[in-house]
N, C-alpha and C positions, 0 to 999 in steps of 0.2 A: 023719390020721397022715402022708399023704404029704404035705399041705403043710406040715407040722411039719419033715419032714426038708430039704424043700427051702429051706425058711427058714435051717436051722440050717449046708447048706450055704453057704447065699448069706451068712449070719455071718462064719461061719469062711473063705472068698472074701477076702472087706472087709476080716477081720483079718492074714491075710496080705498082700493088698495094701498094709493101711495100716501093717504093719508093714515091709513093702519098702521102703516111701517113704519112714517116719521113718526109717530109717537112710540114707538119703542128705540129707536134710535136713541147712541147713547147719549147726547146732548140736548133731548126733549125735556120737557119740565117732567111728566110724569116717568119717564127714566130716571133721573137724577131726586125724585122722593127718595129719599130713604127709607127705608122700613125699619120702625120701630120696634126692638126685641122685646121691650117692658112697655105692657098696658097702664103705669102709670107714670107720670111725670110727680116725682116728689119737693121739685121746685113750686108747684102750685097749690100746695097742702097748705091752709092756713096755719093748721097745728107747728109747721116747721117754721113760718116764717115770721121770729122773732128770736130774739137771744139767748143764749144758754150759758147758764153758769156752771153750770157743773155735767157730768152724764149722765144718772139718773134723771137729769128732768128731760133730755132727749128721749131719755126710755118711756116715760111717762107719755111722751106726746106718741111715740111708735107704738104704745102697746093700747095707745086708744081707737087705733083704726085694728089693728093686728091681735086682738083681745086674747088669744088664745099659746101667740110666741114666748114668749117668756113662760108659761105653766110647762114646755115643750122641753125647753131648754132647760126647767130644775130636773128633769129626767135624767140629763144628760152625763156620760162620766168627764165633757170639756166644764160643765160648770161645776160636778159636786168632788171633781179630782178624785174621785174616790169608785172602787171596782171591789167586789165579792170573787173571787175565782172562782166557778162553782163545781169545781174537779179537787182542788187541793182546800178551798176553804181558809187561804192568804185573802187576807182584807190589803188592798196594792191601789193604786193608784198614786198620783204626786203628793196627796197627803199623806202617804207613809212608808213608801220606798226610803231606801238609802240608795244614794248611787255614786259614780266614783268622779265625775265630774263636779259639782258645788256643794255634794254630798246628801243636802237635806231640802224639802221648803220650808219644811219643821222651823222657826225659829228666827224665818228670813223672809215670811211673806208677804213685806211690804215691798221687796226687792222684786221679787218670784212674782209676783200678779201682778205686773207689766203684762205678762202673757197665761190672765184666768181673763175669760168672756163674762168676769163681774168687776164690779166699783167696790170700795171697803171692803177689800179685803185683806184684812191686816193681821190675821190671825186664826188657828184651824177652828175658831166658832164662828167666822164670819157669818152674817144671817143669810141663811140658804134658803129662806120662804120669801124672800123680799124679791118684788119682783119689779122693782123700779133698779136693782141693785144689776142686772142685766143686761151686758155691756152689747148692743144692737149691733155698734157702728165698726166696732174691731172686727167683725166678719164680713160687712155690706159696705163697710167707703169705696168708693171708686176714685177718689181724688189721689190717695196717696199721700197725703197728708195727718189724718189721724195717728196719731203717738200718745204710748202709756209710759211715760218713764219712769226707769226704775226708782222703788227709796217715795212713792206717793200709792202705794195699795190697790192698783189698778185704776186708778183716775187718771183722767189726764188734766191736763193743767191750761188752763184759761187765759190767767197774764203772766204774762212775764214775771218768771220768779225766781229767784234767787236759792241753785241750790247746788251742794248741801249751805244750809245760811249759815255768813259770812266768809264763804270761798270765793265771793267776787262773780263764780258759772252763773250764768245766766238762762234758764229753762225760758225758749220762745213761749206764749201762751197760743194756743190752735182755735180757729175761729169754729165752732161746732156747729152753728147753725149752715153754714157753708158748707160743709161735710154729711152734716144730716140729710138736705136738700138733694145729694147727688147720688141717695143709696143705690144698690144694686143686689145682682146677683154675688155670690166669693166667685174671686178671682184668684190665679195662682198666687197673686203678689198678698192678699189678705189673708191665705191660709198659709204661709211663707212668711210675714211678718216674727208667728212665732215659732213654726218647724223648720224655716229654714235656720233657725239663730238659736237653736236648743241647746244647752251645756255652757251659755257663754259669749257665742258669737258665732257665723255666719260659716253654717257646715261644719261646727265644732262634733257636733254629738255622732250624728246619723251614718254621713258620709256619703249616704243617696241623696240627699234633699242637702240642698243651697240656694244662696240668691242665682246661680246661674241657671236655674228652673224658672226664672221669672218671664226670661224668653230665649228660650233654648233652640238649638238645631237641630235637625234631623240626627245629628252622630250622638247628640248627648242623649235625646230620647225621643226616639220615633213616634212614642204617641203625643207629646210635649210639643214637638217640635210648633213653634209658633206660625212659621211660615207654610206646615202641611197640616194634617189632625187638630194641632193646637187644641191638646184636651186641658179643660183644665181636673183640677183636684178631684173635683164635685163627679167629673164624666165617668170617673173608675166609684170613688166610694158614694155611691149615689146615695143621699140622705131625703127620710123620710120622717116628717116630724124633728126636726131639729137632729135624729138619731145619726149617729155618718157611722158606719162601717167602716171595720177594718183596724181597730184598736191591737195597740201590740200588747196589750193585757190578754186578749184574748184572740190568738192567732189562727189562719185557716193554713194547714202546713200542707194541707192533702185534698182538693175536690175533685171526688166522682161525679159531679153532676155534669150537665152539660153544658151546653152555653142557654143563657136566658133569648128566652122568644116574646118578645110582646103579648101581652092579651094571657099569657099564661103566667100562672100564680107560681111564684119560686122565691125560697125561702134560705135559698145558700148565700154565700158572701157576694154581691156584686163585686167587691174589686179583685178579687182573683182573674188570673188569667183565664182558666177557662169558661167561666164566667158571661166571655165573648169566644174565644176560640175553640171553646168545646175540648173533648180528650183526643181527637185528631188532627191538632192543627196544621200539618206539613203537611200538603199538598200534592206537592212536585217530588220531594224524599219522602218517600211514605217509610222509610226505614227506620227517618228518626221516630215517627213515632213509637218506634219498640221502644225510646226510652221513656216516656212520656207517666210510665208507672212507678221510675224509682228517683225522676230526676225531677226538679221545680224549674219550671220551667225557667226562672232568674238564673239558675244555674249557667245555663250558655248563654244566656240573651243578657246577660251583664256583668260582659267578662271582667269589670274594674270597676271601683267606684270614686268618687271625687273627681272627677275626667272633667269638668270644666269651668278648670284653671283655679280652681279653690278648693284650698286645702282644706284637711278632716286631724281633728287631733287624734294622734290614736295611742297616747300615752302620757299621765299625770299625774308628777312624781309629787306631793304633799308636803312631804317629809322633809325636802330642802327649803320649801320656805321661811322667810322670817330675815333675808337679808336684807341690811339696807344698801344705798350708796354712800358714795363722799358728801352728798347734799342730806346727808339722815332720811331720804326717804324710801318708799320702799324700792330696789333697783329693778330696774327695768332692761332685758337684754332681749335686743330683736337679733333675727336671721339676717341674710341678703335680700330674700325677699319683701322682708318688712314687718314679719310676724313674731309676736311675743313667743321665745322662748322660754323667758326664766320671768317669772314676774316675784317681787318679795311679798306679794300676800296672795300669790297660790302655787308658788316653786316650778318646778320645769316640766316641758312640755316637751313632744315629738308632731310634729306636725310630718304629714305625707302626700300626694298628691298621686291618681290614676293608681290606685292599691289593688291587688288581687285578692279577691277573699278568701278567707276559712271556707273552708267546706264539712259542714258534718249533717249527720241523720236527724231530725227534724221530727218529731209527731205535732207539733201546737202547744205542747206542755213545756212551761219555763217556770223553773221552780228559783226562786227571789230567795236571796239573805239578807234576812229583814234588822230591824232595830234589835227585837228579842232572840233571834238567832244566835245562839254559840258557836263561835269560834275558836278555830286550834292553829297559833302562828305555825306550827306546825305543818299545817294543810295548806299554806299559801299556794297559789294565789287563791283568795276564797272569791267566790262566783258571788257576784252580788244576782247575777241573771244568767241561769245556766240552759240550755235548751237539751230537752230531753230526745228523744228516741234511738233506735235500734233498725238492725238492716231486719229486723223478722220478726217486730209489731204489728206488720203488715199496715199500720196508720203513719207510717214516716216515709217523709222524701228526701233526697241529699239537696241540702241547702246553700246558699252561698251567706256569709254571716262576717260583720264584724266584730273582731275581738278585741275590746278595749282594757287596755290595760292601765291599772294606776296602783298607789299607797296611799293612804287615807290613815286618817287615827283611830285607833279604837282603845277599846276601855280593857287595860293591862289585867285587871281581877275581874270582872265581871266577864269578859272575853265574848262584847257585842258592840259592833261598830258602834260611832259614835255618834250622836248629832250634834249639828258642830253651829253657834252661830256667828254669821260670815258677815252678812251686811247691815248696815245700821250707823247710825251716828252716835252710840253711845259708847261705854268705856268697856263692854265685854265682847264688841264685835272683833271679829279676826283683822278684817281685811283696815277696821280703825287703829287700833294697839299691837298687831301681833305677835299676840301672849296669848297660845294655844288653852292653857290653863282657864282662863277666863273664858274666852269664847267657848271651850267643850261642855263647862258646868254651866254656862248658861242656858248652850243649846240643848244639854241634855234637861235645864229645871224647865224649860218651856215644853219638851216634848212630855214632861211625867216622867221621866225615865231615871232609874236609880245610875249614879257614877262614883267609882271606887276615888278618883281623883288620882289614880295614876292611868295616866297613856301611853301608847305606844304607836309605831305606825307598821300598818299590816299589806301586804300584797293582795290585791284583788284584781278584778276582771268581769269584765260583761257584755254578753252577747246580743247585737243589733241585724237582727235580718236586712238582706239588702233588696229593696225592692223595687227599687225607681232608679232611674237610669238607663233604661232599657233601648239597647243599640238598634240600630236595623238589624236584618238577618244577615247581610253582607261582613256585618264586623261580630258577630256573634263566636264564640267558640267553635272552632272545627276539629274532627276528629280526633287527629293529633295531639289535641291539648288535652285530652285524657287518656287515648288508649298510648301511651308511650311511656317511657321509663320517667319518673319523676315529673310526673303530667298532673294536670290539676288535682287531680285525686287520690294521689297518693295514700294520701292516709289517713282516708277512706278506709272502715274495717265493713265485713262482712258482706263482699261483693266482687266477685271475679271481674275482671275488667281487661278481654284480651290485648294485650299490647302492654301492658301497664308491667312496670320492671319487679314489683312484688310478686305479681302472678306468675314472673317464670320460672319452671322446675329444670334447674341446671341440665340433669339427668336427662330429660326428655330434649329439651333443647340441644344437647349434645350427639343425642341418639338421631335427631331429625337434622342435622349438620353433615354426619358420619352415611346416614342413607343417602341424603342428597351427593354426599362426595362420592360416593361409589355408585349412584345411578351415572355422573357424570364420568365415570373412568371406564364405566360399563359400557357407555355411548362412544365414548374416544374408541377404547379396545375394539368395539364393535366396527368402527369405520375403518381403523387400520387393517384390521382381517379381511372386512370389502376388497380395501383398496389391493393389500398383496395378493389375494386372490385370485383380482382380474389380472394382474401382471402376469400370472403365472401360465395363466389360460393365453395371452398373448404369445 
């Protein structure tokens, strides 16, 4: 009887056990639960679920559970385009830079606010206390579907619509409630929508950021890479309050701090490298870290940029626009590969692919040449965005940096670029008549700005840090590629760099040649006298 009982325990043992197990098994039902990352399902909101004509009433229904999002977002420099430097005291953002790619949004922001996070935005008084005017869904869709096109002020469009009207194009209309239903967390593809497509189109501007970020490999960027880490945007510039770090209005060129720890309050830039990896990251070569004070870390860990498979313009020339074709319209001349080189209403381009950067010293300060700035054709190319620092500011790193080069118009007497307007359906846009004359003195009566009514076109240039891209350490920069003659860093001022072909003093070099030759003739001489010596003894 007792080993009866003990059996029947060791039974009922086994069935518990092996019933514990099959329900982790991976074909159990409570296996196969998913777990859900968002505590709410937004398909089940009443608020969502009926029709939307326009985006402000989507925003209306979002900011009645969410009461506090949109006041967050009028903080922000994505909604008000506008930044204070509080070092030089340039008032910069997109509302008042010039730059060398579409030049202005001055004049063109019903084109330009495709990619503002508002609705109506048609003009630099759009109303910035409206808070129904706070485009929700351009950061939160998950469908992929949501689209602002350009030429409608940040709105997107509803039904099908015809435009520009009377060119036959047909604009789809996007189902909004469909898309409101599905929000989310941003994803790389919603913060990508407008940084990957800056200047124009898709890795035009940056050169680190394209659509091939949307789901990249391990070689284009290790913490990107979809199939490892799969960080998105958000994991480096972590936002707090709508706030996202990391603006290139205001850059961190230099951090002493350490890497953040949980539970402790830290107040440095989260998206810097060290940030996570602290000021000793190298492990295994504790050597590299001796560079770690003069070098940013993008420096080696992003030896190129554009690397997958999309091209970066990195040259636009203005000046030659205005051709037509045989058909009178504007001509059109692509590559092999398929990309506009010459277009007739924005002249020629250079497109590159897998570029090695500029490299210079770097403090965080970039001083802008702005609309009232004077210029001297003289001084071409004029720096529309120049980065400051020195090898013994002790606040600079050497940087890795794109330098884009273009011509642009600017005002021949008054001698300050120009704002120029480009897009539009009327008779003084560029890219509608191009008749430079008309689109300049338009763009300039919208900006306020005085124009002699002569032009010219001037050399400029503008510097874009390169940040994203970031290789494994296997493809990173090795030695070589700096300390040797005509090595990444060439020229690079204010820094010995042994191996590097500027650093060598002929003289000493010649003298450590002439040693070494006579220690080895010393050695022969010396073995020869050995050797006759024992003979003689023989």
């Amino acid at each position: 009887m007792k080993v009866f009982k003990q059996a029947v325990a060791v039974f009922a043992a086994l069935a518990f056990i092996g019933s514990a197990y099959s329900a982790n098994l991976p074909d159990s039902p409570q296996a196969t639960q998913k777990l859900l990352k968002s505590t709410a399902d937004h398909s089940k909101f009443k608020e969502l679920q009926k029709e939307f004509a326009s985006g402000p009433e989507v925003t209306k229904a979002c900011i009645s559970c969410h009461t506090e999002a949109a006041k967050q977002i009028h903080l922000t420099q994505h909604w008000k385009w506008e930044f204070r430097n509080p070092d030089s005291q340039q008032l910069l953002g997109k509302k008042h830079v010039v730059n060398n790619f579409c030049t202005s949004v001055t004049s063109n922001y019903k084109a330009c606010a495709s990619c503002h996070i508002g609705y109506n935005t048609d003009g630099p008084n759009f109303d910035l206390s409206s808070e129904s005017n706070v485009d929700c869904l351009v950061c939160h869709d998950q469908t992929g579907k949501y689209k602002k096109p350009a030429g409608f002020a940040g709105n997107p469009v509803t039904k099908d619509t015809e435009f520009p009207p009377g060119s036959g194009k047909i604009i789809r209309g996007i189902n909004l409630s469909d898309i409101a239903q599905k929000v989310g967390q941003t994803k790389r593809n919603t913060c990508g929508a407008c940084h990957f497509y800056g200047g124009g189109g898709d890795g035009v501007k940056h050169g680190d950021l394209d659509s091939s970020l949307e789901a990249p490999d391990k070689a284009l960027d290790v913490h990107m890479d979809a199939k490892g880490l799969n960080f998105t945007c958000s994991t480096c510039h972590q936002t707090e309050g709508h706030q996202v770090p990391g603006s290139r209005y205001a850059p961190t060129a230099q951090d002493k701090d350490g890497a953040h720890i949980r539970g402790k309050v830290d107040h440095s830039n989260p998206a810097t490298c060290q940030s996570c990896h602290g000021q000793a990251p190298h492990k295994k070569e504790a050597k590299l870290n001796d560079h770690t004070d003069k070098l940013a870390c993008q420096t080696c860990h992003i030896p190129a940029f554009a690397r997958g498979d999309v091209p970066t313009k990195m040259s636009w020339d203005w000046s030659t626009a205005g051709k037509r074709g045989p058909n009178g319209k504007p001509l059109v001349i692509k590559n092999e590969e398929g990309h506009d080189i010459y277009l007739g209403i924005k002249g020629d381009f250079v497109y590159e692919e897998n570029v090695k950067p500029e490299y210079m010293w770097f403090n965080g300060k970039v001083n802008y040449t702005l609309a009232d700035t004077k210029i001297e054709k003289a001084n071409q190319p004029i720096y529309i965005s120049k980065f400051e620092g020195s090898a013994d500011d002790g606040k600079s790193m050497i940087w890795p940096v794109k330098l884009f080069r273009g011509k642009q118009p600017y005002d021949a007497e008054n001698k300050t670029l120009t704002i120029n307007h480009l897009a539009g359906q009327d008779d003084s846009a560029y890219w509608t008549n191009l008749n430079w004359d008309k689109a300049i003195a338009a763009g300039m009566a919208a900006a306020g700005k005085p124009y002699s009514g002569k032009y010219d076109f001037i050399e400029t240039a503008a510097m874009w840090p390169i940040t994203h891209m970031v290789a494994p350490k296997d493809k990173a920069l090795g030695c070589s590629d700096c300390h040797s003659s005509n090595g990444r860093l060439e020229k690079v001022d204010g820094i010995y760099i042994p191996g590097r072909g500027r650093d060598h003093i002929a003289l000493l070099d010649t003298a450590g040649w002439a040693l070494a030759a006579l220690t080895l003739l010393g050695v022969i001489g010396h073995g020869i006298g050995r050797i006759l010596t024992a003979k003689r003894k023989h």
